[in-house]
Predicted model as a PDB file, atoms N, CA, C, CB and O in Angstrom, pLDDT in the B-factor column:
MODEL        1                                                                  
ATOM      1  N   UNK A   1      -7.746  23.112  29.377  1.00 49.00           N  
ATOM      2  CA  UNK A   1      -8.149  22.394  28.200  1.00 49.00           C  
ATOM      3  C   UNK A   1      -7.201  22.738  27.047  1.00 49.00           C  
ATOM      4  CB  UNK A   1      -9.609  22.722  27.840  1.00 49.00           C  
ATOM      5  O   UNK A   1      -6.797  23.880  26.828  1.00 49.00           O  
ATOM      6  N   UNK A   2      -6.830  21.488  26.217  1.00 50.00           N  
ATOM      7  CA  UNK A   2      -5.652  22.196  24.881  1.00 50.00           C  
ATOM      8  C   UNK A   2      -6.719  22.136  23.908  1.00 50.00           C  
ATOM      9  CB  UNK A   2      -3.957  21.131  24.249  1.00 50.00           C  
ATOM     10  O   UNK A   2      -7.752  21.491  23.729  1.00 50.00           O  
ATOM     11  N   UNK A   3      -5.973  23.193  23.271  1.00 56.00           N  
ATOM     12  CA  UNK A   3      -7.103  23.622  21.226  1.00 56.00           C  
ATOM     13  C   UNK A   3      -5.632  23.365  20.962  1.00 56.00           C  
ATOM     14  CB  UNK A   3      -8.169  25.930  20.406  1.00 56.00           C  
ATOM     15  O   UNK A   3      -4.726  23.574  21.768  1.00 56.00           O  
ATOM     16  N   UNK A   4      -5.501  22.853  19.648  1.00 52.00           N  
ATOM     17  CA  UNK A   4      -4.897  23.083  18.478  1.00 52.00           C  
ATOM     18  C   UNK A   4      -4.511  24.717  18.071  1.00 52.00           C  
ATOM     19  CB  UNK A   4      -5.822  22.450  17.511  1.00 52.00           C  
ATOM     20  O   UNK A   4      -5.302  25.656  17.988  1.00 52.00           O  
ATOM     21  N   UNK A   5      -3.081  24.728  17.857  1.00 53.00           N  
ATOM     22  CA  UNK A   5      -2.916  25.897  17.445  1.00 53.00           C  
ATOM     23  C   UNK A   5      -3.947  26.541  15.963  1.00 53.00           C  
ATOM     24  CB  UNK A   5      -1.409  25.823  17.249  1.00 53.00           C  
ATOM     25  O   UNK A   5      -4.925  25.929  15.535  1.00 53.00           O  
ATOM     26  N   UNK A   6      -3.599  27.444  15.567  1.00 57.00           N  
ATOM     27  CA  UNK A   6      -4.710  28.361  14.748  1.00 57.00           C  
ATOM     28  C   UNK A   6      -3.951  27.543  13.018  1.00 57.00           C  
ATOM     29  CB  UNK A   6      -4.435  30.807  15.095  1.00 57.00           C  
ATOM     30  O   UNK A   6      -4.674  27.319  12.047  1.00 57.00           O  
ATOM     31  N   UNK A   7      -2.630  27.280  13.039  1.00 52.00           N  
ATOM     32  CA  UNK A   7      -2.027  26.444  12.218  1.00 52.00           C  
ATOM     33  C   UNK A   7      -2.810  25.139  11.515  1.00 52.00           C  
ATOM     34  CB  UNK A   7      -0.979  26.053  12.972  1.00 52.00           C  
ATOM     35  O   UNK A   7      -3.273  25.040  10.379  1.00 52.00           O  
ATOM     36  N   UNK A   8      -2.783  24.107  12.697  1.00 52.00           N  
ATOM     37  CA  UNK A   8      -3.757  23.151  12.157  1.00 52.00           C  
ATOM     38  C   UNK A   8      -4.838  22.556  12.056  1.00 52.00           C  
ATOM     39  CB  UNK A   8      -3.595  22.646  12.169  1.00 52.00           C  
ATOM     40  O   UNK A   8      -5.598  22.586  13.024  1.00 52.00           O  
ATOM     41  N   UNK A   9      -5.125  22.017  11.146  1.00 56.00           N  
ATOM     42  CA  UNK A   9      -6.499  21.881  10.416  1.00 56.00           C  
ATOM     43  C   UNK A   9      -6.732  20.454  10.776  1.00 56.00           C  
ATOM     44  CB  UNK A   9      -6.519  22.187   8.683  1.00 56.00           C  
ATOM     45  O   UNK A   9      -6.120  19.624  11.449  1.00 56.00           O  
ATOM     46  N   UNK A  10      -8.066  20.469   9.943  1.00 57.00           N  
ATOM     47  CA  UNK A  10      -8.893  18.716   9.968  1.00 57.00           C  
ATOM     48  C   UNK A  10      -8.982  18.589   8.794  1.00 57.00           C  
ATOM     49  CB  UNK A  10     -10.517  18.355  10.648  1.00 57.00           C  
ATOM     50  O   UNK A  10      -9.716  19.367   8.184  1.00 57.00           O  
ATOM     51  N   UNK A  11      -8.399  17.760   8.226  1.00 56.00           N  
ATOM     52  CA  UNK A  11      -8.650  18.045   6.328  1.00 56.00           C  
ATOM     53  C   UNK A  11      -9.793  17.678   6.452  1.00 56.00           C  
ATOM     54  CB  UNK A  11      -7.789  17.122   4.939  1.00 56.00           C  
ATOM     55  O   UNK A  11     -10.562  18.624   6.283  1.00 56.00           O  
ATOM     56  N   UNK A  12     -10.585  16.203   6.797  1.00 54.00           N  
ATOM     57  CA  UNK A  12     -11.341  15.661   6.788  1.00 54.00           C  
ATOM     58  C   UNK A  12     -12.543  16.746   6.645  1.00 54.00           C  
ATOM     59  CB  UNK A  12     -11.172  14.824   7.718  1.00 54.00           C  
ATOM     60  O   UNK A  12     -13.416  16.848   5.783  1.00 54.00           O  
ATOM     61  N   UNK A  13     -12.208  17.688   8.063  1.00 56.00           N  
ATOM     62  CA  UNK A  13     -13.647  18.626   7.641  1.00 56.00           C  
ATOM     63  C   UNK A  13     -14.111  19.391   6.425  1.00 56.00           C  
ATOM     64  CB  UNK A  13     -13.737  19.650   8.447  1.00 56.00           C  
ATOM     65  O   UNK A  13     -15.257  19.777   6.194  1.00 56.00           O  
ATOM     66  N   UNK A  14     -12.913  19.562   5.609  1.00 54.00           N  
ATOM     67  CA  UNK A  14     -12.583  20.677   4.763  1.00 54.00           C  
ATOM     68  C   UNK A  14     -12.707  20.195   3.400  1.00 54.00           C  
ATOM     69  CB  UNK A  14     -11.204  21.247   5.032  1.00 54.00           C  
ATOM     70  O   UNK A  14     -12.901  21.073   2.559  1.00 54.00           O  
ATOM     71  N   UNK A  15     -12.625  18.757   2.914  1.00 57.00           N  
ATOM     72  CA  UNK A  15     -12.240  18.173   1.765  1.00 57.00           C  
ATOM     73  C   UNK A  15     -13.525  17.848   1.323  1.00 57.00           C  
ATOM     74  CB  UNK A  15     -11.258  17.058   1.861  1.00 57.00           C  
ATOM     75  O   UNK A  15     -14.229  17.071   1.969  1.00 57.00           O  
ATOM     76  N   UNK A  16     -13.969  18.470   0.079  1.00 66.00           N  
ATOM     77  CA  UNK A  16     -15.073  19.082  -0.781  1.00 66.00           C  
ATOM     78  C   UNK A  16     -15.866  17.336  -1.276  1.00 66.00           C  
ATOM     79  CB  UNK A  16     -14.221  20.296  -2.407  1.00 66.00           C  
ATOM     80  O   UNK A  16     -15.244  16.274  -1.299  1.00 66.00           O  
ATOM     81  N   UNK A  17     -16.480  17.415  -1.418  1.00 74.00           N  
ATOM     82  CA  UNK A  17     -17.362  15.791  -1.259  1.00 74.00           C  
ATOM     83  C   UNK A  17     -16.727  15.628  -2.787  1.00 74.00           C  
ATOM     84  CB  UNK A  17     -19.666  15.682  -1.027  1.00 74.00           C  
ATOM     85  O   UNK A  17     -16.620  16.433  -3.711  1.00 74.00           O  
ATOM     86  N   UNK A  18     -16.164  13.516  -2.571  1.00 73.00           N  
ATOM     87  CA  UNK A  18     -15.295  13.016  -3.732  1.00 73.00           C  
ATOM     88  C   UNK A  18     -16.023  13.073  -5.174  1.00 73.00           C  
ATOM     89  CB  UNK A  18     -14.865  11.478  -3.428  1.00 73.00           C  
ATOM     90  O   UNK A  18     -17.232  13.082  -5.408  1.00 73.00           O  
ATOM     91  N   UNK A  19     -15.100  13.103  -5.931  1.00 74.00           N  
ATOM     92  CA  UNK A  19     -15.718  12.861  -7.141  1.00 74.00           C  
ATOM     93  C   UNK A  19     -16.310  11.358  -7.646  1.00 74.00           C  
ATOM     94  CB  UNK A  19     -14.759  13.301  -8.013  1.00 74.00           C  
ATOM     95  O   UNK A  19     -15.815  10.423  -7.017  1.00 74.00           O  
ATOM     96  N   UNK A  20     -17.151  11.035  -8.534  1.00 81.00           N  
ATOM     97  CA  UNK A  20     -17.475   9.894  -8.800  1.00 81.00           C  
ATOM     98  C   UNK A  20     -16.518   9.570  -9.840  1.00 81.00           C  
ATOM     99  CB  UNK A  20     -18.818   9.764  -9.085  1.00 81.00           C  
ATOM    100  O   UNK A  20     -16.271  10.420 -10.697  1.00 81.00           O  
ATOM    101  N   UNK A  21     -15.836   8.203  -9.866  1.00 82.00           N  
ATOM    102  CA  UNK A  21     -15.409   7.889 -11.106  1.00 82.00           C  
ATOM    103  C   UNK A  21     -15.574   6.792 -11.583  1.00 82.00           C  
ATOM    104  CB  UNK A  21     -14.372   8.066 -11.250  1.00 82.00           C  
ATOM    105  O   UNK A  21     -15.498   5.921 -10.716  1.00 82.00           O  
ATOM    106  N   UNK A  22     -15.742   6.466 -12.441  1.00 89.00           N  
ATOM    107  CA  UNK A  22     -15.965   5.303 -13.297  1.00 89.00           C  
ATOM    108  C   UNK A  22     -15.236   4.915 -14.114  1.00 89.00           C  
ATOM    109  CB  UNK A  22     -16.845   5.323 -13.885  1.00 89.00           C  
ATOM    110  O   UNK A  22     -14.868   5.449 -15.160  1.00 89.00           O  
ATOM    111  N   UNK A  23     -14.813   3.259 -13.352  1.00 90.00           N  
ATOM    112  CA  UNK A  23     -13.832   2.624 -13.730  1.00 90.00           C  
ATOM    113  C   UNK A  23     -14.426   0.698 -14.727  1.00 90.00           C  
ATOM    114  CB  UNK A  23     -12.898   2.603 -12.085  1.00 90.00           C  
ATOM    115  O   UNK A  23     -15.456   0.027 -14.664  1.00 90.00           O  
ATOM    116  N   UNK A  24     -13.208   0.544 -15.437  1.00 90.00           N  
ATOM    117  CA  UNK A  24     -13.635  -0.892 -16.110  1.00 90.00           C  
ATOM    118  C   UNK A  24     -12.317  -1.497 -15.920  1.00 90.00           C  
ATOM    119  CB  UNK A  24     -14.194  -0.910 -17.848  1.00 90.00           C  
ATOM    120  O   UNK A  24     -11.190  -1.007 -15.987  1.00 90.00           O  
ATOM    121  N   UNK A  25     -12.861  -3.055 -15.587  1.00 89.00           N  
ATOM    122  CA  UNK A  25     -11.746  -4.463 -15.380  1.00 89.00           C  
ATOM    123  C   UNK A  25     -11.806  -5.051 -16.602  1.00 89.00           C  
ATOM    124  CB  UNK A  25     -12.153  -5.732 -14.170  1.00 89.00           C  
ATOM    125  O   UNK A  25     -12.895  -5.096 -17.174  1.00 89.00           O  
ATOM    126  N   UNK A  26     -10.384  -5.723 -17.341  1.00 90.00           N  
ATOM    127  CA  UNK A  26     -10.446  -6.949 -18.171  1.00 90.00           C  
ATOM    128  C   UNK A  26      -9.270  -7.631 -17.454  1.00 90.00           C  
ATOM    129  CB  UNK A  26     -10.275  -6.734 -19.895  1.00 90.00           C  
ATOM    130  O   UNK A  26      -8.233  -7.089 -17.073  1.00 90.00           O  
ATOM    131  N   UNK A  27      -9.683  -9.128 -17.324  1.00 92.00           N  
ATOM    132  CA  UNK A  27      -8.990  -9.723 -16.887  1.00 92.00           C  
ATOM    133  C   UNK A  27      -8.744 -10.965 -18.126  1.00 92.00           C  
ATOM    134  CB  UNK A  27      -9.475  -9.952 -15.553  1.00 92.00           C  
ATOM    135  O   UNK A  27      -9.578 -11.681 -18.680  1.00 92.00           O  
ATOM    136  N   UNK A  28      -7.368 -10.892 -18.282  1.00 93.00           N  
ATOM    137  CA  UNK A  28      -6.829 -11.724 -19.392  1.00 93.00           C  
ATOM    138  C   UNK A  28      -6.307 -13.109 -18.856  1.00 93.00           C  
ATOM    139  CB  UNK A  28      -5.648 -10.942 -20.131  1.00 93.00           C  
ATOM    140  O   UNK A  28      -5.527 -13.158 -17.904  1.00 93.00           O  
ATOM    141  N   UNK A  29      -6.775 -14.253 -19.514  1.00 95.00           N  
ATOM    142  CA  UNK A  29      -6.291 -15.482 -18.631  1.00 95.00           C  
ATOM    143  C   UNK A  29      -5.094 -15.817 -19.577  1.00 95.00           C  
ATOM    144  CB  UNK A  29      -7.514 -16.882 -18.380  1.00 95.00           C  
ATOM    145  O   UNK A  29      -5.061 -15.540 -20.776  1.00 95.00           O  
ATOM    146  N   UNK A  30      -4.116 -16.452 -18.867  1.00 95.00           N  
ATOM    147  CA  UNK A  30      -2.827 -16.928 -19.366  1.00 95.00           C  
ATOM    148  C   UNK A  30      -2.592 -18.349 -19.199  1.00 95.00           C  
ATOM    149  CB  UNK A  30      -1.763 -16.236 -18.738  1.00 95.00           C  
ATOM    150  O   UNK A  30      -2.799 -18.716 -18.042  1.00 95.00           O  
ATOM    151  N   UNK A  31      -2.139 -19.465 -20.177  1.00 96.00           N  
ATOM    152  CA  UNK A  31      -2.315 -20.384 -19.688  1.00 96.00           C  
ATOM    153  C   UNK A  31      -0.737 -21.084 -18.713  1.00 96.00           C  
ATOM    154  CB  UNK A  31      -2.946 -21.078 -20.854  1.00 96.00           C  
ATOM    155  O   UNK A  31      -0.665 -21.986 -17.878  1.00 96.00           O  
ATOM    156  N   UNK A  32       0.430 -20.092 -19.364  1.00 96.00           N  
ATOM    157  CA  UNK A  32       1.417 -20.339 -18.694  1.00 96.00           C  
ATOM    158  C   UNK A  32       1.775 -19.823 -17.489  1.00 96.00           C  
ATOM    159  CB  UNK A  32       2.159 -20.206 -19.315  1.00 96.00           C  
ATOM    160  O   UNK A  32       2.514 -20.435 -16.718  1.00 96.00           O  
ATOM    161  N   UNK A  33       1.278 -18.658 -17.238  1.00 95.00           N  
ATOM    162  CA  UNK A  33       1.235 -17.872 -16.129  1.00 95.00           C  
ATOM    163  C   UNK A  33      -0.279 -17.557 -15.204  1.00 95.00           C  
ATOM    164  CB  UNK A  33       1.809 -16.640 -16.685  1.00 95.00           C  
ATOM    165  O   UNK A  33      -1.290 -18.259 -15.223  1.00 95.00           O  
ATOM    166  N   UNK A  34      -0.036 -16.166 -14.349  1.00 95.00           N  
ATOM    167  CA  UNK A  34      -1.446 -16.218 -13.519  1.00 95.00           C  
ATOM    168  C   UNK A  34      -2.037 -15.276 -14.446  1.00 95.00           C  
ATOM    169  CB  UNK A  34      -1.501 -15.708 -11.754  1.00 95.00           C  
ATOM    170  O   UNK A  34      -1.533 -14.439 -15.195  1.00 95.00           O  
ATOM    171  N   UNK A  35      -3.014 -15.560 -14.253  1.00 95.00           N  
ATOM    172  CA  UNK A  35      -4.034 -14.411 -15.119  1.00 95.00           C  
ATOM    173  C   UNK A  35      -4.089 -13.067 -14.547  1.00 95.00           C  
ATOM    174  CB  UNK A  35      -5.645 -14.852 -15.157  1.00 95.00           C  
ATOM    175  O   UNK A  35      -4.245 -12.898 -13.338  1.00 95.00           O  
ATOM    176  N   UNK A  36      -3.930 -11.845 -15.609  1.00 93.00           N  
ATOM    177  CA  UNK A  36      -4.097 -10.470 -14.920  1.00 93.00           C  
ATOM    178  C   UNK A  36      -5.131  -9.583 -15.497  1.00 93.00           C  
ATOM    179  CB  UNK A  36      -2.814  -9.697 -14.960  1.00 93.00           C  
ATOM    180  O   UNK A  36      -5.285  -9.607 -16.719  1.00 93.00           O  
ATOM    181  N   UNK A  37      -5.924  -8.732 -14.700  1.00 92.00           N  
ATOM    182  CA  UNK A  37      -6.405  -7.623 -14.510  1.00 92.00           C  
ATOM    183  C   UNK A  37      -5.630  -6.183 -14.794  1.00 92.00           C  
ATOM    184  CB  UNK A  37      -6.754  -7.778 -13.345  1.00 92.00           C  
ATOM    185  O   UNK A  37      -4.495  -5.836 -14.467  1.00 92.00           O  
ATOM    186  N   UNK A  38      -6.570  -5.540 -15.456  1.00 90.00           N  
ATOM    187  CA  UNK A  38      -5.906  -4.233 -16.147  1.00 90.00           C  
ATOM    188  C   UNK A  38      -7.321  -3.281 -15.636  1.00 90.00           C  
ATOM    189  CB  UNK A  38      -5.537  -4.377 -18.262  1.00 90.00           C  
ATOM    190  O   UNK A  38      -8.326  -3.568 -16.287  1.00 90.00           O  
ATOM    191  N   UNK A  39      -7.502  -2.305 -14.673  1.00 90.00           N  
ATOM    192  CA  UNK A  39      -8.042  -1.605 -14.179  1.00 90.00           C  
ATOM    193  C   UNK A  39      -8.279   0.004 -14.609  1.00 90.00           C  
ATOM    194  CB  UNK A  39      -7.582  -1.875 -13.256  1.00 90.00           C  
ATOM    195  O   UNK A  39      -7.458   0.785 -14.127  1.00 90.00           O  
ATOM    196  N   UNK A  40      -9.341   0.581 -15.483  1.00 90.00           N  
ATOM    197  CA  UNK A  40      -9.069   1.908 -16.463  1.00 90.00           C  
ATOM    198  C   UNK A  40      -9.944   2.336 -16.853  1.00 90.00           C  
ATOM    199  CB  UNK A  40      -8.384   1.869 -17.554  1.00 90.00           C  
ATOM    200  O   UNK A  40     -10.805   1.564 -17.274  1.00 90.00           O  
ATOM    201  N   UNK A  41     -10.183   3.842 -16.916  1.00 90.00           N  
ATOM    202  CA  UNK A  41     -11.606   3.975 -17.404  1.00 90.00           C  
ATOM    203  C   UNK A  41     -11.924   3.742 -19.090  1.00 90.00           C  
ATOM    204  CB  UNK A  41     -12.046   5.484 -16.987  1.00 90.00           C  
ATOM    205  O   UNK A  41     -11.224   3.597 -20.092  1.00 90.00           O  
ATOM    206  N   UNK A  42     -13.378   3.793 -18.798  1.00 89.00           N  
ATOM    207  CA  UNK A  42     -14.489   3.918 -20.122  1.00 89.00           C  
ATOM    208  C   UNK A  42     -13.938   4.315 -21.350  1.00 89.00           C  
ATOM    209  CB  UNK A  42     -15.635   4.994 -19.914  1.00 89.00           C  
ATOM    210  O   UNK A  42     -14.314   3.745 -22.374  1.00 89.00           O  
ATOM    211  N   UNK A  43     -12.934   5.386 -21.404  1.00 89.00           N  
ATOM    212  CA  UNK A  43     -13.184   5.964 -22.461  1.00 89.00           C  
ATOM    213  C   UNK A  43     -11.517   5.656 -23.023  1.00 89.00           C  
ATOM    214  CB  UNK A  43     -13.847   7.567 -22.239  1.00 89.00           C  
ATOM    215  O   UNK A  43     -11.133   6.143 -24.087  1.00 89.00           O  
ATOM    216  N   UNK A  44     -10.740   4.910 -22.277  1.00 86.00           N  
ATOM    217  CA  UNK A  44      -9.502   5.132 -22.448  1.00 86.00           C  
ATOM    218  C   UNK A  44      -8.790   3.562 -23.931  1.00 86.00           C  
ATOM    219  CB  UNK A  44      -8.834   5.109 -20.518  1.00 86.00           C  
ATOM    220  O   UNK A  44      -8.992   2.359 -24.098  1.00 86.00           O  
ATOM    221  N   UNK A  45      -8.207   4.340 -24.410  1.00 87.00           N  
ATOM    222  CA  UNK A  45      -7.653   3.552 -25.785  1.00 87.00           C  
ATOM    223  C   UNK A  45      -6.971   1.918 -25.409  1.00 87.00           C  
ATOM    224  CB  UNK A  45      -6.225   4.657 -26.556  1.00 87.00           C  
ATOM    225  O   UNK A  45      -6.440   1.614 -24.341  1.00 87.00           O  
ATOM    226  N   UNK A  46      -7.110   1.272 -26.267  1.00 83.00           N  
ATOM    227  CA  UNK A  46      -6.594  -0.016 -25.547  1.00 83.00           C  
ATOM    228  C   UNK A  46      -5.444   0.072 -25.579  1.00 83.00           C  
ATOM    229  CB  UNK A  46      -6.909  -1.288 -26.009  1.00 83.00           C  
ATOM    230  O   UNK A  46      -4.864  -0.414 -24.608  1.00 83.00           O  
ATOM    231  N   UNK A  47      -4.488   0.784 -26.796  1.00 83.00           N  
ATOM    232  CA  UNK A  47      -2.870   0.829 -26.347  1.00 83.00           C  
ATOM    233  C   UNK A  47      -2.292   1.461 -25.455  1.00 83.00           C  
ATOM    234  CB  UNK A  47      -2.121   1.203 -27.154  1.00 83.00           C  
ATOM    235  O   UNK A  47      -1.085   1.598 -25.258  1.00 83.00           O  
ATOM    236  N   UNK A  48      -3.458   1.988 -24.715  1.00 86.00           N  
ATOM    237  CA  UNK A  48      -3.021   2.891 -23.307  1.00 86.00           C  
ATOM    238  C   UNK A  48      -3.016   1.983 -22.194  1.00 86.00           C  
ATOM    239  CB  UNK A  48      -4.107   4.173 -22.876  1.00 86.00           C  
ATOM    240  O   UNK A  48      -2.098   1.854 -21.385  1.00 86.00           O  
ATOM    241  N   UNK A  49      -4.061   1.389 -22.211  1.00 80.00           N  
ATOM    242  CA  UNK A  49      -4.343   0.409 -20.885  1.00 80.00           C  
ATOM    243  C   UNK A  49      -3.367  -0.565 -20.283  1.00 80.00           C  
ATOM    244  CB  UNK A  49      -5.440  -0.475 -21.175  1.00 80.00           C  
ATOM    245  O   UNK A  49      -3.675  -1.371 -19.405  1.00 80.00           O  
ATOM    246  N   UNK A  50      -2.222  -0.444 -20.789  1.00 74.00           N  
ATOM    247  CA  UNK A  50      -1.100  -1.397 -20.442  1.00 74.00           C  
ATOM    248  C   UNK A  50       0.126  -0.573 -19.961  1.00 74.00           C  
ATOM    249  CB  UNK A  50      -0.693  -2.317 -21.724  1.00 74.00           C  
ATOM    250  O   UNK A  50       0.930  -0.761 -19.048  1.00 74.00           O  
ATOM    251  N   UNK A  51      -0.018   0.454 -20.941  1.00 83.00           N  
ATOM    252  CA  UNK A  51       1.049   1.463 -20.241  1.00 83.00           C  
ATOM    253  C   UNK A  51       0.548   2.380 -19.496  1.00 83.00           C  
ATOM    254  CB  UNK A  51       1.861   2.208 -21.110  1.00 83.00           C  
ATOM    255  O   UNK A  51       1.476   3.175 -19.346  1.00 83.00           O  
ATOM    256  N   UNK A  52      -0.483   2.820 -18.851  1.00 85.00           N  
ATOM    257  CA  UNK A  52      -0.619   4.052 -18.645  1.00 85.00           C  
ATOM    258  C   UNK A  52      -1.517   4.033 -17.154  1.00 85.00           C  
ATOM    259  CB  UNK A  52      -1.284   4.752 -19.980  1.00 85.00           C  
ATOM    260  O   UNK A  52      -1.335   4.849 -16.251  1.00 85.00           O  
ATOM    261  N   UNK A  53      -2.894   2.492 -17.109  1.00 86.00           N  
ATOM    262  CA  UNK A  53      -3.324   2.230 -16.154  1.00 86.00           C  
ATOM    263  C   UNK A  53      -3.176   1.100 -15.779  1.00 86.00           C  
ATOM    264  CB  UNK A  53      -4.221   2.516 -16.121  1.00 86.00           C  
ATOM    265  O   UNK A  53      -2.634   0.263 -16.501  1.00 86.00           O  
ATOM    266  N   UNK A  54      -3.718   0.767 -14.313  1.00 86.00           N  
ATOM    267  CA  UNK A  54      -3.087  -0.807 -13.660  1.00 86.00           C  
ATOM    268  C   UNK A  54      -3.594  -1.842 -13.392  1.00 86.00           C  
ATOM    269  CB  UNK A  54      -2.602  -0.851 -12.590  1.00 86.00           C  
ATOM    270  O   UNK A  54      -4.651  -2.190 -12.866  1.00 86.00           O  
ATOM    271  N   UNK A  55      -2.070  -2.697 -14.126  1.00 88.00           N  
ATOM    272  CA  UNK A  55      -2.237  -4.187 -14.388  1.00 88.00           C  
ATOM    273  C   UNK A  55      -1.810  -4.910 -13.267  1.00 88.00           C  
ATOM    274  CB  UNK A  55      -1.479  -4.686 -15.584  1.00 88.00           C  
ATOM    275  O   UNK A  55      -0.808  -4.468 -12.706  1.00 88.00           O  
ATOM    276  N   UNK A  56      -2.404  -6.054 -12.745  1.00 92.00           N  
ATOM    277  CA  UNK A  56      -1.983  -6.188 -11.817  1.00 92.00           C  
ATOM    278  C   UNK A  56      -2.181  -8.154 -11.672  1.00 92.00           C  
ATOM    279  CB  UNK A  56      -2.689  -5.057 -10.871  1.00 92.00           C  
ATOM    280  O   UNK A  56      -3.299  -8.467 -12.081  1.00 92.00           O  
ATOM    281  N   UNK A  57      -1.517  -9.145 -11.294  1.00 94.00           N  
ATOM    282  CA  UNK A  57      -1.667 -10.755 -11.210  1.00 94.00           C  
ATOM    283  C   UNK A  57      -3.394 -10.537 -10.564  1.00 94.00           C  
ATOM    284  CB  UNK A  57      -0.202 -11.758  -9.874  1.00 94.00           C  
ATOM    285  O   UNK A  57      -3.573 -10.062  -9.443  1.00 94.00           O  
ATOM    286  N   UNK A  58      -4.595 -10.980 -11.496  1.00 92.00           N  
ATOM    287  CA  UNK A  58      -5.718 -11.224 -10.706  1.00 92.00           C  
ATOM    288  C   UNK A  58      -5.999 -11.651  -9.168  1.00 92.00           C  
ATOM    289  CB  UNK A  58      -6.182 -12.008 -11.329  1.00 92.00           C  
ATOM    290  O   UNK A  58      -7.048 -11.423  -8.567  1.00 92.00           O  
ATOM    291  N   UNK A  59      -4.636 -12.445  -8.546  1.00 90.00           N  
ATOM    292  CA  UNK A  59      -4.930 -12.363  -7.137  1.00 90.00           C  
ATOM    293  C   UNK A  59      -4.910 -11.222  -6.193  1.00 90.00           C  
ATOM    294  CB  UNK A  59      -4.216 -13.112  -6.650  1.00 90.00           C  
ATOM    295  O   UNK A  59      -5.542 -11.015  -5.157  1.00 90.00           O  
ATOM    296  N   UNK A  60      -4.036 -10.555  -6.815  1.00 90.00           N  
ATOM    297  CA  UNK A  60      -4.115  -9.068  -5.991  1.00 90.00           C  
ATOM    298  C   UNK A  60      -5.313  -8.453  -5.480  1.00 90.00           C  
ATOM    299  CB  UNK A  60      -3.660  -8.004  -6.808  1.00 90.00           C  
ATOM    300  O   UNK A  60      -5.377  -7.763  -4.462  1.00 90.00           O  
ATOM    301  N   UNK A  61      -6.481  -8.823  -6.442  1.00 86.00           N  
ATOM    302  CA  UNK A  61      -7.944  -7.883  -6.671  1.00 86.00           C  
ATOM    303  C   UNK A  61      -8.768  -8.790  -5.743  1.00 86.00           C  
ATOM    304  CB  UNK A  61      -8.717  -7.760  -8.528  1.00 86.00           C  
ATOM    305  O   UNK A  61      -8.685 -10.018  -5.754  1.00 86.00           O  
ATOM    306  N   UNK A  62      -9.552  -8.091  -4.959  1.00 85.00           N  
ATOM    307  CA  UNK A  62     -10.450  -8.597  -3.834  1.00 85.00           C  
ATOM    308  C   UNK A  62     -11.773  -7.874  -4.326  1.00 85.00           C  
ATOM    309  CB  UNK A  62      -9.917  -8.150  -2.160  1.00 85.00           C  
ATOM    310  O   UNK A  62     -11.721  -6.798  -4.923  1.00 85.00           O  
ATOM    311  N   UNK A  63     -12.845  -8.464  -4.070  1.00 82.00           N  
ATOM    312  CA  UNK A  63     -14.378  -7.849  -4.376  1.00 82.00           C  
ATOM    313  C   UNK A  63     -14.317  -7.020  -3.153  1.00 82.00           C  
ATOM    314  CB  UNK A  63     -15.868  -9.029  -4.449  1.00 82.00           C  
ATOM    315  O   UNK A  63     -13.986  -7.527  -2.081  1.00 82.00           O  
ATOM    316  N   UNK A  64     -14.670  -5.570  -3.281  1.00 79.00           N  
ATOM    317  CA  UNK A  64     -15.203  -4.149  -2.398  1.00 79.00           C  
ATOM    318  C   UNK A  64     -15.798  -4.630  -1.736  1.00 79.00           C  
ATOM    319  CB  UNK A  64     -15.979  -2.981  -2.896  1.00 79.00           C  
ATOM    320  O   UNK A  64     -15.363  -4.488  -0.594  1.00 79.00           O  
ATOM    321  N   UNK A  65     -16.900  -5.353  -1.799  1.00 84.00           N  
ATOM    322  CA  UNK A  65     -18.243  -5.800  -1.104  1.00 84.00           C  
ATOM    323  C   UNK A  65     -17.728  -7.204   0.423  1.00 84.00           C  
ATOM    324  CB  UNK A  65     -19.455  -6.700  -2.769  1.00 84.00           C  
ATOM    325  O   UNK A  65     -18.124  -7.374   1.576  1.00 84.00           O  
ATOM    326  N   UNK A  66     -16.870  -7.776  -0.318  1.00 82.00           N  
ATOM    327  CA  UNK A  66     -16.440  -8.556   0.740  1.00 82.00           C  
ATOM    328  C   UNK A  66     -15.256  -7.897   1.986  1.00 82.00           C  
ATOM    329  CB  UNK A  66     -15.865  -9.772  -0.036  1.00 82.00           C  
ATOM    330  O   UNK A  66     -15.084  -8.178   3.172  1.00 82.00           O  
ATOM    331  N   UNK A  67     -14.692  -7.065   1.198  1.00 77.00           N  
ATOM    332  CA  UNK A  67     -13.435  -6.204   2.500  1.00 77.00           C  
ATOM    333  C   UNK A  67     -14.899  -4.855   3.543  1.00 77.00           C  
ATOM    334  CB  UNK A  67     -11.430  -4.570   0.953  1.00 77.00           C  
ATOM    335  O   UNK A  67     -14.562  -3.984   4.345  1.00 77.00           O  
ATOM    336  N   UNK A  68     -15.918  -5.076   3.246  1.00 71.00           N  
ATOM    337  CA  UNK A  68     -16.519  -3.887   3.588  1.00 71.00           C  
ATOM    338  C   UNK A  68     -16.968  -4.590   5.373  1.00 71.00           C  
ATOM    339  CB  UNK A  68     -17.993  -3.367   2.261  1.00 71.00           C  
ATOM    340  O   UNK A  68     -17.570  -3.883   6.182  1.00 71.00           O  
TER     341      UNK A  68                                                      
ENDMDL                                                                          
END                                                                             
């Protein structure tokens, strides 16, 4: 029968239960272009939200509930 050397691991077993985070969408419509989504938390400044978290063409974004 083979074991795994004493080296490697299962992260899976080992990796401490995820954190919750809480996130907010605005999606800006454009009339010349596609409309985009800017993905960022609660508490974060609006002159940040463009540089700092992600924007992305609204088609990119799929509802969680439907890929599940």
């Amino acid at each position: 029968m083979y074991s795994d050397p004493d080296w490697v691991t299962d992260d899976r077993q080992q990796s401490p239960e995820e954190p919750t985070v809480e996130l907010r969408s605005t999606v800006v419509h454009y009339s010349d272009g596609p409309d985009r989504c800017t993905v960022y938390p609660p508490d974060c400044p609006e002159t940040a939200r463009l540089t700092t978290w992600l924007s992305a063409d609204r088609s990119a974004f799929v509802d969680r509930d439907v890929m599940r």
